[in-house]
N, C-alpha and C positions, 0 to 999 in steps of 0.2 A: 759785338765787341769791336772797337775800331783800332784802325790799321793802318799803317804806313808804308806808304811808296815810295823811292829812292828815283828820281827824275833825271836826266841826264843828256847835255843839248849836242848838239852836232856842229858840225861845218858852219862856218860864218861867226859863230861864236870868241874866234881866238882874237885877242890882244897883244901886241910885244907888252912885255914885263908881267906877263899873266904867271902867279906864282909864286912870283919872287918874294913879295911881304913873309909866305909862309916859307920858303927858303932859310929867309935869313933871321927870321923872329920863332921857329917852332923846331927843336932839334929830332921830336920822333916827322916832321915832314921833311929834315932837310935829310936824314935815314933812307926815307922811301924814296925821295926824288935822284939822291946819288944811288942807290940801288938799280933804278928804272937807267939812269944817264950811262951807267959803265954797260949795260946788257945792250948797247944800241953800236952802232956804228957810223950814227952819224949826231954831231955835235947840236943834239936838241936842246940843253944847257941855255948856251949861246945865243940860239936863234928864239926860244922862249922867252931869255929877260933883255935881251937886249937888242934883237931887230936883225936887220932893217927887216921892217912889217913887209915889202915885198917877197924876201923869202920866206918870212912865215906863214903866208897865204897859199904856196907853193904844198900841196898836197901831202910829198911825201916828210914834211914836217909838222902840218893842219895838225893832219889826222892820231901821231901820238904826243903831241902836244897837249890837244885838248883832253885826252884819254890819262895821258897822264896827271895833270892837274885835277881830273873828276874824280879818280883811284886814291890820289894821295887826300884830298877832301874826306872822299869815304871811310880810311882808316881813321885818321881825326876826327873824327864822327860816330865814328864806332866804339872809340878809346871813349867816348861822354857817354857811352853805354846805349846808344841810339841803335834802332838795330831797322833794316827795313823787311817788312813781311814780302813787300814785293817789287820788283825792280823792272824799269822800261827808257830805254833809251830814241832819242829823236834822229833818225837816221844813223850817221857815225856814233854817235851817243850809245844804240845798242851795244858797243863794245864795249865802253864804258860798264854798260849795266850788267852784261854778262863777268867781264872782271867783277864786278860790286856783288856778285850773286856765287862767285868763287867757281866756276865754269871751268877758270883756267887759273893760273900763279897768276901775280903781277905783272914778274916779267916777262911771261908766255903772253899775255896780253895784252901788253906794249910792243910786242915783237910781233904777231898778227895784226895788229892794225898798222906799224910801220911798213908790212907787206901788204897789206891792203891800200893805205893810199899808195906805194909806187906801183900796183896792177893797174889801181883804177887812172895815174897819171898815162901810165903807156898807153892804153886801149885809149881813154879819152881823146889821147891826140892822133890816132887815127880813123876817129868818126868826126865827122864836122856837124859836133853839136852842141846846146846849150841850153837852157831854162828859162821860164817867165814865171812870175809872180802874178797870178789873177786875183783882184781883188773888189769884192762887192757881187760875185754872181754866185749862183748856187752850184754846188756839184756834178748835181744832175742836169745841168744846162751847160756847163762845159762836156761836162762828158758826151753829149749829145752832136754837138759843134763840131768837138772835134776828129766825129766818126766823119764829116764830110772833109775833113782837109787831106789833102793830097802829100804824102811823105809820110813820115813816123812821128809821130804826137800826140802824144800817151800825157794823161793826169797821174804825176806821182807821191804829190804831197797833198794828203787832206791835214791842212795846218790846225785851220780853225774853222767855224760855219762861213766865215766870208774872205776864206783866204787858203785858195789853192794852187801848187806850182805844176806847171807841167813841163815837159822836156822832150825832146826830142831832135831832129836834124833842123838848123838854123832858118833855111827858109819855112819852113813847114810852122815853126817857130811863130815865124813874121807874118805867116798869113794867117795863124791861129788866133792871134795880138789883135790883129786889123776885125778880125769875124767876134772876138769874144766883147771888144768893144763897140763893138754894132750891135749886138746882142742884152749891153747893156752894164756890161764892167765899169764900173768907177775909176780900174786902171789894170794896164797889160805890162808890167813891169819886165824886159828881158834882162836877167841877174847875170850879174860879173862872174859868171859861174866858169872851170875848166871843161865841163865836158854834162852830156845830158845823164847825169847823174839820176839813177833807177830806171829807166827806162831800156825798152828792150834791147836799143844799141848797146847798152853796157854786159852783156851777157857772158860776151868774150873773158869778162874779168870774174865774174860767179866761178868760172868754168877753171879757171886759172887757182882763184884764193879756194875751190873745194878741194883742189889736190894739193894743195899748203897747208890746207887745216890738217892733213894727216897724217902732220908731226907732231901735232899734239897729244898729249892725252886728257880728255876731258873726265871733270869729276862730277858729281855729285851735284845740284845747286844747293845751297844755301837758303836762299829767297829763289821766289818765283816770278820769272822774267815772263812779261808780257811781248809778243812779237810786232813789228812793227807791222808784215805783212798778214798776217793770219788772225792779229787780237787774240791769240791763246795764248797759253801756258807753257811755254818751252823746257821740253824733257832731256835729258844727258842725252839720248837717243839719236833725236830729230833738230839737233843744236845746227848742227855741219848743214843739215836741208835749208834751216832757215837763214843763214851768212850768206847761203849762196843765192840762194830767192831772193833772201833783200838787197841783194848787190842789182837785179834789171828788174824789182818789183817796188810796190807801193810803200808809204809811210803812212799810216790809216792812225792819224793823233787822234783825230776827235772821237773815232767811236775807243783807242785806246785807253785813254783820259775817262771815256764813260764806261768801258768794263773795269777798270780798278773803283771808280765808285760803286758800280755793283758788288764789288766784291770785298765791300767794305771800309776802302782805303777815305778816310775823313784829314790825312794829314799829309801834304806834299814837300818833298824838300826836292828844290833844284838845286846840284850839287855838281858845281864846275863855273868856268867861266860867263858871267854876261846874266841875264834876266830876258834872254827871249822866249823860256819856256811860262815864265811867269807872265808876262802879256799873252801867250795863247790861250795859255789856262784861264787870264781871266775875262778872254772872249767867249771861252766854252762854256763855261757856269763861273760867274766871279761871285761866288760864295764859297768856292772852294777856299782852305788853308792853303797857303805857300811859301813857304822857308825857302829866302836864298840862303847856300852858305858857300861863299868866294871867297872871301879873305879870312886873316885871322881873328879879327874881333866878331863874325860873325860865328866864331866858336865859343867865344864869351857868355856863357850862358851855365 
C-alpha cells in the first residue's frame, strides 16, 4: 500500500516575505500564524514579510521562521484531508517534522526552535568555526581525508551521492578544501554559514537545549518521524536523545530518503519554503514524486 512523507527543509531556505501570500489570502493560516506571532517574544511578524534579509538570516529568527511557515503549510494541508504516514525533517527541518508529527503543540514548537536557534547563536560564536560544501567526491573518500587533517573536521551532511557538507574549526576547514580538491572534488565550497553546525564543537548547545526540552511535555506521535541521525523511527521516549544528538551529530538524507522508500513512502511533499529538498531528492532517485507546497495556489488542488 503506498504511503506518504511530509518533507521539511532547514536553514538557508528562508526568504523575506516568506508567508505573507498565505497571511494575507488564507484566514485559517492568517489563525495559525497570529497564534504562533503573540506566543514569541520577538517580532517574527516583521522580520518574516518584510526584511531586512540581513536580520532574517540571523539564527535566532532562521530558525522559527522557517518552522513556522512549514507548521502553518501542514495544517493547510491537512484541512485537504492529506494526512502524512511519515515525517522527516533536513536538519532545523526536523522540528518542523516533529511539530507535523504532533510531538509537541504549535506553539511549544515554535518556542523550542526559537530556543534552539539563540543556544546555537551563543555557542556558535565562541568556537571559531564554519562549513564547506563538497561537491563531486564520494563519502567514503571525504571521510577518509579528513581523518588526516589536523583540528576538528567532521562530515556532517550526507546531502545527496555527490554532495556532502562538512564543518568544523575554520582553519581545519581550509586545509580540508585544499586536500578534498586534490583528491578530486569538482568543488570545496566554504558556506556563509554562523557557526560549524552538527559537528562536535557544537555540543555545548545539545547539552544546553536537553535541559530546555524539560519543559515540555511531549505526546504521542501522530506520524512517524524518521531521524536525521539514526535513520529510525523516533519514539515519545527517545525524542529528547535525538534533539540533543542532532544538535553535534549527522544529517544522513540519502540513506533517510532511501529508508522511507523502503518503507513504502511513493509520494513526497516538501512543505515549507524554497525547493532545495526537491533537487536533493532528484539526485537521489529522480523517479521519485515530489510536491512542493509553498504558496497558496499550490493548495489549489
Amino acid at each position: 500500500m503506498s504511503k506518504i512523507a511530509f518533507l521539511y527543509p532547514g536553514q538557508g531556505a528562508q526568504y523575506v516575505g516568506m508567508g505573507k501570500d498565505l497571511y494575507e489570502n488564507n484566514e485559517l493560516a492568517k489563525k495559525y500564524f497570529n497564534e504562533i506571532f503573540d506566543s514569541l517574544d520577538i517580532d517574527l511578524k516583521e522580520i518574516m514579510f518584510n526584511g531586512p534579509e540581513e536580520k532574517l538570516k540571523e539564527t535566532k529568527y532562521t530558525q522559527p521562521a522557517i518552522v513556522a511557515m512549514s507548521l502553518v503549510l501542514t495544517k493547510l494541508l491537512e484541512e485537504k484531508g492529506i494526512k502524512a504516514d511519515y515525517v522527516a525533517g533536513h536538519s532545523l527541518g526536523e522540528y518542523s517534522a516533529l511539530g507535523a508529527a504532533n510531538f509537541l503543540s504549535l506553539q511549544d514548537t515554535i518556542k523550542l526552535t526559537a530556543k534552539r536557534g539563540e543556544i546555537m547563536n551563543k555557542v556558535a560564536q565562541k568556537v571559531n568555526g564554519t562549513m564547506a560544501a563538497i561537491i563531486g567526491l564520494e563519502k567514503e573518500k571525504i571521510q577518509e581525508i579528513l581523518k588526516d587533517i589536523s583540528g576538528v573536521v567532521e562530515a556532517v551532511n550526507f546531502n545527496e551521492p555527490n554532495q556532502t557538507v562538512i564543518a568544523g574549526e575554520v582553519e581545519a576547514i581550509n586545509e580540508a578544501c585544499e586536500k578534498l580538491k586534490e583528491a578530486g572534488a569538482k568543488r570545496a565550497l566554504v558556506l556563509a554559514v554562523s557557526g560549524p553546525f552538527h559537528s562536535s564543537l557544537m555540543k555545548e548547545a545539545g547539552e544546553q537545549l536537553k535541559e530546555y526540552l524539560n519543559n515540555f511535555e511531549i505526546q504521542e506521535g501522530v506520524a512517524s518521524l524518521i531521524a536525521n541521525t539514526s535513520v529510525e523511527i523516533v519514539a515519545k521516549n527517545n525524542l529528547i536523545d535525538e534533539l540533543y544528538r542532532q544538535t553535534f551529530g549527522p544529517v544522513r538524507w540519502v540513506e533517510t530518503i532511501d529508508k522511507l522508500k523502503e518503507l513504502g513512502v511513493d509520494t513526497f511533499y516538501e512543505i515549507g519554503p524554497g525547493k532545495v529538498l526537491k533537487g536533493l531528492l532528484r539526485k537521489i532517485d529522480r523517479n521519485l514524486k515530489v510536491i512542493n507546497i509553498e504558496k497558496v495556489n499550490d493548495l489549489d488542488f
